[in-house]
C-alpha positions as CSV (number, residue, x, y, z in Angstrom):
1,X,-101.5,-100.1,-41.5
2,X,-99.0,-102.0,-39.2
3,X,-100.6,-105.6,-37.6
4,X,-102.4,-105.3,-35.1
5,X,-99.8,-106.3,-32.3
6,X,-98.2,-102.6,-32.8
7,X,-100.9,-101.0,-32.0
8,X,-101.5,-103.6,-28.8
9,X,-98.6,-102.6,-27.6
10,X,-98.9,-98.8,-27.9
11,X,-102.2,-98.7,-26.4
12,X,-100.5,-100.5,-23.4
13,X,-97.8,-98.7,-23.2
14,X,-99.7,-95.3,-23.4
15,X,-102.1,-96.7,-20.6
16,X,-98.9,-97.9,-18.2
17,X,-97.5,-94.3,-18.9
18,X,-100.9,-92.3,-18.4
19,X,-101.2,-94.8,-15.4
20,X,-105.0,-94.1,-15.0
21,X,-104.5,-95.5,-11.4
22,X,-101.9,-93.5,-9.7
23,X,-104.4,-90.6,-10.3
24,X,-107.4,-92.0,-8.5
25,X,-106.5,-90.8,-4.8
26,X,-105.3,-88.1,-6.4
27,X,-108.5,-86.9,-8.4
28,X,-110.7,-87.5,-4.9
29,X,-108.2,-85.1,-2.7
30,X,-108.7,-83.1,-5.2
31,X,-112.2,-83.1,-5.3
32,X,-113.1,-84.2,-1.6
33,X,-116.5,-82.2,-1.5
34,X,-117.2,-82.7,-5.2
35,X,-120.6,-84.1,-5.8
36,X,-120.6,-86.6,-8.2
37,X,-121.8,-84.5,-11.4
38,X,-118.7,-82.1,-10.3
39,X,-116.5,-84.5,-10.0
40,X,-117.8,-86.5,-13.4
41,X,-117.5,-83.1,-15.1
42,X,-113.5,-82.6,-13.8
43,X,-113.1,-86.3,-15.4
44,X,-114.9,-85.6,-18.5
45,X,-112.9,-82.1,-19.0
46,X,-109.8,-83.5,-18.4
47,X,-109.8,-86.7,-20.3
48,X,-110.8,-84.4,-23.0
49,X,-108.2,-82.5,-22.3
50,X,-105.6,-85.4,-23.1
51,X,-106.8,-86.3,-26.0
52,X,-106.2,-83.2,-27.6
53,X,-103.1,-83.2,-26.3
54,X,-101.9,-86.3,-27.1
55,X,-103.8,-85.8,-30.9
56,X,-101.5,-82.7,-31.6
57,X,-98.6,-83.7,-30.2
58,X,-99.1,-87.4,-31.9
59,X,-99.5,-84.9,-35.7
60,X,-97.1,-82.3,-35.1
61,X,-94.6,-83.4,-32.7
62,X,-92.1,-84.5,-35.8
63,X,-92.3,-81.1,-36.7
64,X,-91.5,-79.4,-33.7
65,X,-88.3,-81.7,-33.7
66,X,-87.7,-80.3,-37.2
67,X,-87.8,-76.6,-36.0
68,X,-85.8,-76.9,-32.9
69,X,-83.0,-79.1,-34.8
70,X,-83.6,-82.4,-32.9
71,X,-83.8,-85.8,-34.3
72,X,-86.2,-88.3,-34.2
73,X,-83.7,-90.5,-32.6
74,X,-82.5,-88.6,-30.1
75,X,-85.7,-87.7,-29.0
76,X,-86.6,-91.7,-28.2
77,X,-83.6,-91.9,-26.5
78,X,-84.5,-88.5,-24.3
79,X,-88.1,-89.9,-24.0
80,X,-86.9,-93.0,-22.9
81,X,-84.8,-91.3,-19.6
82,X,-88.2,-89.7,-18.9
83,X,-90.0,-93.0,-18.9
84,X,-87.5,-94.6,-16.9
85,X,-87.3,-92.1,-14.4
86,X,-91.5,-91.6,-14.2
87,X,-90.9,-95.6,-13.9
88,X,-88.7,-95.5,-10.7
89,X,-91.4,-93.2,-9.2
90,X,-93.9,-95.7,-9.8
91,X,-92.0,-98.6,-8.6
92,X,-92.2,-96.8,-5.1
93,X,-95.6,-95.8,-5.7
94,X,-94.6,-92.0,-5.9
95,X,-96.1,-89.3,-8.5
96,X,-92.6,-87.9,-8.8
97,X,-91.3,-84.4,-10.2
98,X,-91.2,-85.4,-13.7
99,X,-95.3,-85.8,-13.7
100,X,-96.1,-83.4,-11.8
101,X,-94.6,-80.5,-9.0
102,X,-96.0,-80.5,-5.6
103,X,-97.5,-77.5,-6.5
104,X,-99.0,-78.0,-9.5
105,X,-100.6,-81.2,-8.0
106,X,-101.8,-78.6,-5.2
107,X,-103.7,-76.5,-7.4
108,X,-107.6,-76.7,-6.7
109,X,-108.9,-73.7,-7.9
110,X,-112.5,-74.7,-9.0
111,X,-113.2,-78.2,-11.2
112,X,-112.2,-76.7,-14.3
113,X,-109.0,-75.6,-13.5
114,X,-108.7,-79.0,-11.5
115,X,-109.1,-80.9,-14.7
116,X,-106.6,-79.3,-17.0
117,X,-103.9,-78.6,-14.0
118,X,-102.6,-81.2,-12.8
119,X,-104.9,-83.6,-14.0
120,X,-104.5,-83.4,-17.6
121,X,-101.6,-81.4,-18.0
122,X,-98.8,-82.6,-16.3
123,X,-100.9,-85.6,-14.6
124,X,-101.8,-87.9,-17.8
125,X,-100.5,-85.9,-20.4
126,X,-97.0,-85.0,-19.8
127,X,-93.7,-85.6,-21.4
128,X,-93.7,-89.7,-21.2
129,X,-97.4,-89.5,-22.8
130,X,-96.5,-87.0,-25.5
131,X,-93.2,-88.6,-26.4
132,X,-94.6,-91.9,-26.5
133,X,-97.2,-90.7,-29.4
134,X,-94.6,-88.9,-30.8
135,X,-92.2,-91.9,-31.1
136,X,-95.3,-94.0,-32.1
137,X,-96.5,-92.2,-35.0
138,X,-93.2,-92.4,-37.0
139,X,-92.5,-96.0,-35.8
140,X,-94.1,-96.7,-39.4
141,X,-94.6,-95.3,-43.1
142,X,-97.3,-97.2,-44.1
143,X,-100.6,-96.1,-45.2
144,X,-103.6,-95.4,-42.5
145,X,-100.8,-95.7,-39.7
146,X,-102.0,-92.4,-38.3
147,X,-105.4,-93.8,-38.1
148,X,-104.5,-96.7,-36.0
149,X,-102.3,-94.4,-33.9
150,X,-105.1,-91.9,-33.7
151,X,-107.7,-95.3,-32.5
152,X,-105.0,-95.8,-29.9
153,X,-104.6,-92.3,-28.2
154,X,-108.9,-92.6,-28.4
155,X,-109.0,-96.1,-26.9
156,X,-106.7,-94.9,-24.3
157,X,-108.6,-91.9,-23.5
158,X,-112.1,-93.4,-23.9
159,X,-110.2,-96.4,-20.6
160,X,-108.8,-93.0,-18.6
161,X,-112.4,-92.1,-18.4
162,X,-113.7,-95.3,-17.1
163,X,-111.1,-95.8,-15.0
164,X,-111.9,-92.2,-13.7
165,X,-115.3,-92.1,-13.9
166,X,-114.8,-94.6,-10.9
167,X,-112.6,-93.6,-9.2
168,X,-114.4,-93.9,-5.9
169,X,-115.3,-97.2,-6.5
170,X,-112.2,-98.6,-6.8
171,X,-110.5,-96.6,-4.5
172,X,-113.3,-98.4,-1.6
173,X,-112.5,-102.0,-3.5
174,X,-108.6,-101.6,-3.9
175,X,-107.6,-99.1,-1.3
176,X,-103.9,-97.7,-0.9
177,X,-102.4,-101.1,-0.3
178,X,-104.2,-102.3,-3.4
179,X,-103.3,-99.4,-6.0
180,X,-99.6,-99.1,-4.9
181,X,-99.1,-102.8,-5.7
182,X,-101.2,-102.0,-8.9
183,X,-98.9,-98.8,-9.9
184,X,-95.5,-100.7,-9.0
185,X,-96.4,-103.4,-11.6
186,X,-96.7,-101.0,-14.0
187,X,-93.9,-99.2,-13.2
188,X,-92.0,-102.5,-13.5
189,X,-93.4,-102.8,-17.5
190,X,-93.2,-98.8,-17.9
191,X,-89.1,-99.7,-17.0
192,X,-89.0,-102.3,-19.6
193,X,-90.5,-100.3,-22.5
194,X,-88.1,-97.1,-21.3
195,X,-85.3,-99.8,-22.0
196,X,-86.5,-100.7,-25.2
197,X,-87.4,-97.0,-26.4
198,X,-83.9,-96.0,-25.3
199,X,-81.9,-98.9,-27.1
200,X,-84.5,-98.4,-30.8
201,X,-83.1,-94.6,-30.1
202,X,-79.2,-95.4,-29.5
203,X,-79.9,-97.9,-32.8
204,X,-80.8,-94.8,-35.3
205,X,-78.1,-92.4,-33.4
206,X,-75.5,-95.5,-34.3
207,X,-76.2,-97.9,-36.8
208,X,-73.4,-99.9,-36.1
209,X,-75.4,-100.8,-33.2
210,X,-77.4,-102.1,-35.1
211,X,-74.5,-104.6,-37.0
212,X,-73.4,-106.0,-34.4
C-alpha cells in the first residue's frame, strides 16, 4: 500500500466532491413531512446506494475506459473539467446541472425513490465522485492499494451518513448563512484538486510536460 497521506487526501477529496453538506437542505425539502425513521431510512438507502456505486465504478471503471477506447489520462483530464465546473457551483453555493437537473432534484416519489434519485444518484454519486475513485484506484500499482482505496470510499460513506443522519441538527445550528459559507470553502479546495487532476492528466497525455 501507498503511505498513508494518499489515502488522506482521497478521502478528502471524495468528501469535498460528495459535499455531504450542500445536500442537507436539500434531503429535508425533500422529506419535509418525513418522520424521523423515514427520513433515517432515505439516509440509510442512499448512502448505501453510493457505496456501491462508488465500489463498482472504483473496480471496473478502468475497464469501461478500455472498452470505449478512452485513456486513463484523458479521463483525469475530463474528470477534472467536471470537478472544476461542480467547483464554480459550489463557490456560489449552487447545486449546479452537472450534479444534478432541476428535475431530477424534484423527484419525491416516496423515500425510496428519494434516496437513490437525486440523492444518491446524481446527488453524491455522480461523475466527480465516480471519476475521482476511478482516477484514485490506478494512481498506484502496489500491493493492497485497492484495499486502502476500498477503506476510503467506506470511510467516506460511513461520514455521508453522519453527516446525514443529522441533517436537522445542523441545518437549526448552521442555517443557510452557515452551510453556504461551509460549501464555498470547499468548493474553493474542490477547485484546487480539479487543477491538480487536470495538470497529472495533461502530464500522461504529454510527457514532455513532464521534462520541462
Amino acid at each position: 500500500m501507498e503511505h498513508w497521506t494518499e489515502y488522506s487526501r482521497l478521502f478528502t477529496a471524495l468528501i469535498v466532491i460528495i459535499d455531504p453538506f450542500m445536500v442537507v437542505p436539500i434531503l429535508l425539502s425533500l422529506t419535509p413531512n418525513y418522520s424521523t425513521v423515514q427520513r433515517n431510512k432515505v439516509v440509510r438507502i442512499a448512502t448505501i446506494t453510493v457505496a456501491i456505486v462508488l465500489l463498482i465504478s472504483a473496480f471496473i471503471g478502468e475497464t469501461l475506459l478500455h472498452w470505449m477506447g478512452t485513456s486513463l489520462g484523458s479521463f483525469r483530464v475530463g474528470g477534472g473539467i467536471v470537478l472544476f465546473l461542480m467547483s464554480l457551483s459550489m463557490l456560489k453555493a449552487e447545486v449546479g446541472n452537472v450534479r444534478a437537473t432541476e428535475q431530477e432534484t424534484n423527484n419525491i416519489d416516496n423515500y425510496s425513490s428519494v434516496a437513490i434519485v437525486p440523492l444518491a444518484i446524481p446527488l453524491l454519486a455522480g461523475p466527480g465522485a465516480i471519476s475521482t475513485v476511478i482516477i484514485g484506484m490506478h494512481r498506484s500499482q502496489e500491493n493492497y492499494h485497492w484495499l486502502g482505496v476500498v477503506m476510503v470510499i467506506i470511510l467516506a460513506c460511513l461520514s455521508l451518513f453522519l453527516v446525514l443522519r443529522s441533517a436537522q441538527v445542523i441545518a437549526n445550528r448552521l442555517g443557510n448563512t452557515g452551510l453556504n459559507i461551509l460549501n464555498r470553502v470547499f468548493g474553493l479546495i474542490l477547485a484546487a484538486i480539479a487543477v491538480e487532476v487536470i495538470a497529472n492528466g495533461l502530464r500522461q497525455l504529454f510527457p514532455v510536460l513532464s521534462a520541462s
